[in-house]
Every structure is written in structure tokens, then in C-alpha cells.
C-alpha positions in Angstrom: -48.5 -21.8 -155.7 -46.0 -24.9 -156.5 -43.3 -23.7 -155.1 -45.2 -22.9 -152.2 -46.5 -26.4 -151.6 -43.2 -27.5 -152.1 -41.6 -25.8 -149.9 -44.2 -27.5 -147.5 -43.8 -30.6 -148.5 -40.1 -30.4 -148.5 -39.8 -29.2 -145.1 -42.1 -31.0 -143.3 -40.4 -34.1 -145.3 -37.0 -33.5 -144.3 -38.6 -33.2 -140.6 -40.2 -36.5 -140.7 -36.9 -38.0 -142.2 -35.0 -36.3 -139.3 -32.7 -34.1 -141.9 -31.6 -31.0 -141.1 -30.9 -28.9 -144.2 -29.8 -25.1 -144.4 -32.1 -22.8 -146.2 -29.5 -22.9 -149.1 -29.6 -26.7 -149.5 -33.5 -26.4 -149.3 -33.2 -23.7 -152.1 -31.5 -26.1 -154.3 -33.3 -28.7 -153.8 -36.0 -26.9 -155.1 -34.8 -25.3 -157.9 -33.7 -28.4 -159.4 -37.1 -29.8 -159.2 -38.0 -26.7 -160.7 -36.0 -27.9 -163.9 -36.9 -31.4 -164.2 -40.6 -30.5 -164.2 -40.2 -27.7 -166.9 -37.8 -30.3 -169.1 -39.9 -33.3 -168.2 -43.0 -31.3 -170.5 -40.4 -32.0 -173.9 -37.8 -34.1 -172.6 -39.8 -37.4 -170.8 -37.5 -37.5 -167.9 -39.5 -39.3 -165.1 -43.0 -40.7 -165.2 -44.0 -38.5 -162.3 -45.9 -35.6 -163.5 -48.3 -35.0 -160.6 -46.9 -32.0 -159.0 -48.5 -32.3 -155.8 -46.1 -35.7 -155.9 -42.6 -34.9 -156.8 -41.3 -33.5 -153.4 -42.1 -37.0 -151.9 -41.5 -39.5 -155.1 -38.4 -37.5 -156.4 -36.8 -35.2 -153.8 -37.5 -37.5 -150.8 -37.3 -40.6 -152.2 -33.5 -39.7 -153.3 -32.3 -38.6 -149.7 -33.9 -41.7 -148.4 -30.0 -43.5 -149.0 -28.6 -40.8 -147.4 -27.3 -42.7 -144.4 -26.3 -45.7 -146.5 -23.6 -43.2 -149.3 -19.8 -43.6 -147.8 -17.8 -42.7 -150.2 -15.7 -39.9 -151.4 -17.0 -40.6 -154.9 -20.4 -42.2 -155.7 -21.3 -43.2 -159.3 -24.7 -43.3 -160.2 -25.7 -45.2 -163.3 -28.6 -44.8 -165.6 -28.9 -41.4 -164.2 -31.8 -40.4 -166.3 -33.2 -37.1 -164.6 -31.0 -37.0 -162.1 -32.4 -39.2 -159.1 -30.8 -39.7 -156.7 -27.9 -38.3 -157.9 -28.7 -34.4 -157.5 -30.4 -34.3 -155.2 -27.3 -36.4 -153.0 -25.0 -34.0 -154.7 -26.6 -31.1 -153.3 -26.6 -32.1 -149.6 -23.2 -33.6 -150.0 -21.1 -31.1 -151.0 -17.6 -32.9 -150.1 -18.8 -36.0 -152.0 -18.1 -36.6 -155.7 -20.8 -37.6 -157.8 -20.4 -39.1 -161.3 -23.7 -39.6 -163.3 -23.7 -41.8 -166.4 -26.6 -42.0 -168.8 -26.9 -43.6 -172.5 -29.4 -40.8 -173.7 -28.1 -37.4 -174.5 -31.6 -35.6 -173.9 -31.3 -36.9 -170.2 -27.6 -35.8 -170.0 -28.3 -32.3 -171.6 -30.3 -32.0 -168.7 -27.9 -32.8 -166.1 -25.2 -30.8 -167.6 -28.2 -28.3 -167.4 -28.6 -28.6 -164.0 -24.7 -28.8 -162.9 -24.6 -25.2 -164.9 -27.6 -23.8 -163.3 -27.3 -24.9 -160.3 -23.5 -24.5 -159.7 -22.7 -27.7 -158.3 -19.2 -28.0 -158.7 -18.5 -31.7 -157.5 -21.1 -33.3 -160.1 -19.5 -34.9 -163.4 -21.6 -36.2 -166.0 -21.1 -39.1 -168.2 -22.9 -39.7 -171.8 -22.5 -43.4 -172.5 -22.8 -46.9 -171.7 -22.1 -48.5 -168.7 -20.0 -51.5 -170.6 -18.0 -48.8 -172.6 -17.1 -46.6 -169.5 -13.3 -47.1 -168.5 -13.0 -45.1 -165.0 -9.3 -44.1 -163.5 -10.1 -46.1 -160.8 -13.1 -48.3 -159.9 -16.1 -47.2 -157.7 -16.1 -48.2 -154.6 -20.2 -47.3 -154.4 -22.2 -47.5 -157.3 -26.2 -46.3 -157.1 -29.1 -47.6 -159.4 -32.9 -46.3 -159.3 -35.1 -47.5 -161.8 -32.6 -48.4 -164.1 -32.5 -52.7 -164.7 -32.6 -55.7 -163.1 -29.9 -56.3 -160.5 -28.6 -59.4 -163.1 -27.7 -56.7 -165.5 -26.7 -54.2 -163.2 -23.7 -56.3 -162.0 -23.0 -57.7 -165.4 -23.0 -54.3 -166.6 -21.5 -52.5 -164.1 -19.4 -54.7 -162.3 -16.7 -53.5 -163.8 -16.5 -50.7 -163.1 -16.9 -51.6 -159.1 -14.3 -51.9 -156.8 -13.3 -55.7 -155.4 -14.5 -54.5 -152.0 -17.3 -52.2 -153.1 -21.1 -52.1 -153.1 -23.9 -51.5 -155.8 -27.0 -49.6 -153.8 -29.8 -50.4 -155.8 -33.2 -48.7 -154.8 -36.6 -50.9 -155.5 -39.9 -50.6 -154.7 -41.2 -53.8 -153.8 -38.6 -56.6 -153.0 -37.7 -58.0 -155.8 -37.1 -61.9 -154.6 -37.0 -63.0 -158.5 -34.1 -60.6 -159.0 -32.3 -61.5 -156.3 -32.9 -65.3 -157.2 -31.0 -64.3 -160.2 -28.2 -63.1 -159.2 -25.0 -64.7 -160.9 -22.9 -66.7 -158.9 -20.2 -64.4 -157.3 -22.6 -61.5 -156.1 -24.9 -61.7 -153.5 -26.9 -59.2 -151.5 -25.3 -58.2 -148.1 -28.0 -56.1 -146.6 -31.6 -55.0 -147.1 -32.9 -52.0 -145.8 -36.7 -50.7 -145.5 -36.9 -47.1 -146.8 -39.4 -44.7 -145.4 -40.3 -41.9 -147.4 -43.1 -39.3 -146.1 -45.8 -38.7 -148.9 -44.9 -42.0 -151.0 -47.4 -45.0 -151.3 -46.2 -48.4 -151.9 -42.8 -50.0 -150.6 -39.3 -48.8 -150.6 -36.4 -50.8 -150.4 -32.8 -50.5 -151.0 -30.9 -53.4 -151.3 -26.9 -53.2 -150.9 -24.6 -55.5 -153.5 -21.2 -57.0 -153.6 -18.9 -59.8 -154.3 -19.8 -63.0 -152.5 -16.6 -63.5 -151.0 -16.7 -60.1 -149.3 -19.6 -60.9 -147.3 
């Protein structure tokens, strides 16, 4: 009966949205939801444990950046179950998603669901953000639900490119955040996210340096 009402949800979604997935993206999409609400039960992945909710505040809610990911290789920090980092990964298959989390539980599962759902151009990352030491900076780094956006450029900035942009999803604008913003970073755009089935406000807001705006 779930996966029924999911496929629903997730169709007529996508329609509202105006994405057009094949029946094998759908599939994924689906499966992995599958897994975060069986490991959710032991694991305490995401607060959202209304079933008749996840399509819309998980699957939805992810592929509501969609139009804002550019790059060839997207890290998303404090990964936690996966959002919106899978569900990106799945309908972008020529994009390279890396997704870094502190707590092993959550990065068991996304190992779990790299292996089960064969998703060849996902790497996964156990560890802080301070300690990580890329290759080669990021030249888009995502955040949902994971700190303020004072920590997420003191934490992170490093690891961002000169030029580059955090995308940090929020629910309602968060004008004390941006207030504190250190000097040197500053928001470039805002953008209004609408996603079909969610109550409450969306936003993402993009980051960078100030003197690349």
C-alpha cells in the first residue's frame, strides 16, 4: 500500500515540479526511500516518520535544487540520511556526488544505499568538515538541515573554491543568519522553493565570497 501511494505521490510530484524522470530513475527514487524508512526505525536518520509525508518532505524537497546544481562534482555536507544528496545523485548520473557526515550510523547507511542501489558516481565521506582535505576544492557545496550559515562557511569554507557557491536549503528565511554572516561572504541569490505536498516555506539561499558578487 506505501509503495503504491508513493508512486502517486512521486509522479504526480515530479509533474507539478515539471521533471520528467524515466521509469528507472522513478524506481530509484523509491527504493531508496524504501531504505531510509526501514533504517530510520533503529538508526534516527530524519525526523520525518509520517509515511504519507516522505515523498514530498524527502524526495521532493531534495529535487527542488535541481535547476540551481552546475557542477561536475557537488559536495554535500552533513549528509545525514542522504538529502539531497541521493536523491540528486540518482537523476544526475554524469554528476559526482561526495557526501560527508560526522556519524558513522548515518554513513553506514549511505554506503548502504551506494551498494544497493548501484550508484556508481556517489562517494561517501566519514568525518568532519574542518578535518576533510579534498584534491581540489568544491566549486558547489550543498547543506540541508545541517548548521547555521556562520558555521557552514567557517567550517566549510575551506574546502570551497575562490569562485564557488555554498547552496544552503532553509525553511523559513533565516534574516538572523544571514545578519551573521562574517565579513567576506555574503549571499548572492535567494530563491523560493516550491515543493508539492510540503507545508511551510522553502528557501534556498546561494553563498560565496563577497568579492565575487
Amino acid at each position: 500500500m506505501t509503495q503504491t501511494l508513493w508512486q502517486r505521490q512521486l509522479r504526480e510530484g515530479l509533474g507539478h515540479m515539471q521533471l520528467s524522470l524515466d521509469d528507472h530513475k522513478q524506481q530509484q527514487l523509491l527504493a531508496f526511500l524504501a531504505l531510509l524508512n526501514k533504517w530510520n526505525k533503529a538508526y534516527n536518520l530524519t525526523a520525518v516518520r509520517n509515511e504519507g509525508e516522505m515523498v514530498s518532505r524527502q524526495l521532493l524537497d531534495s529535487l527542488s535544487i535541481l535547476p540551481w546544481v552546475t557542477t561536475e562534482h557537488l559536495l554535500d555536507v552533513g549528509a545525514g540520511g542522504g538529502l539531497p544528496g541521493i536523491p540528486l545523485a540518482i537523476v544526475m548520473p554524469e554528476t559526482r556526488f561526495t557526501l560527508l557526515d560526522s556519524n558513522g550510523k548515518k554513513t553506514r547507511f549511505l554506503n548502504q544505499c551506494v551498494l544497493e542501489l548501484g550508484l556508481k558516481n556517489v562517494d561517501v565521506i566519514h568525518g568532519r568538515a574542518e578535518d576533510c582535505k579534498p584534491e581540489q576544492p568544491y566549486s558547489q557545496i550543498s547543506s540541508r538541515a545541517f548548521t547555521a550559515l556562520d558555521n557552514l562557511v567557517a567550517w566549510c569554507g575551506d574546502l570551497l573554491a575562490h569562485n564557488g557557491s555554498f547552496l544552503a536549503m532553509k525553511g523559513q528565511y533565516p534574516d538572523d543568519e544571514v545578519a551573521a554572516l562574517p565579513a567576506g561572504w555574503q549571499v548572492s541569490s535567494t530563491h523560493t522553493l516550491g515543493v508539492p505536498g510540503a507545508g511551510g516555506e522553502r528557501h534556498l539561499l546561494v553563498l560565496g565570497r563577497s568579492e565575487q558578487l
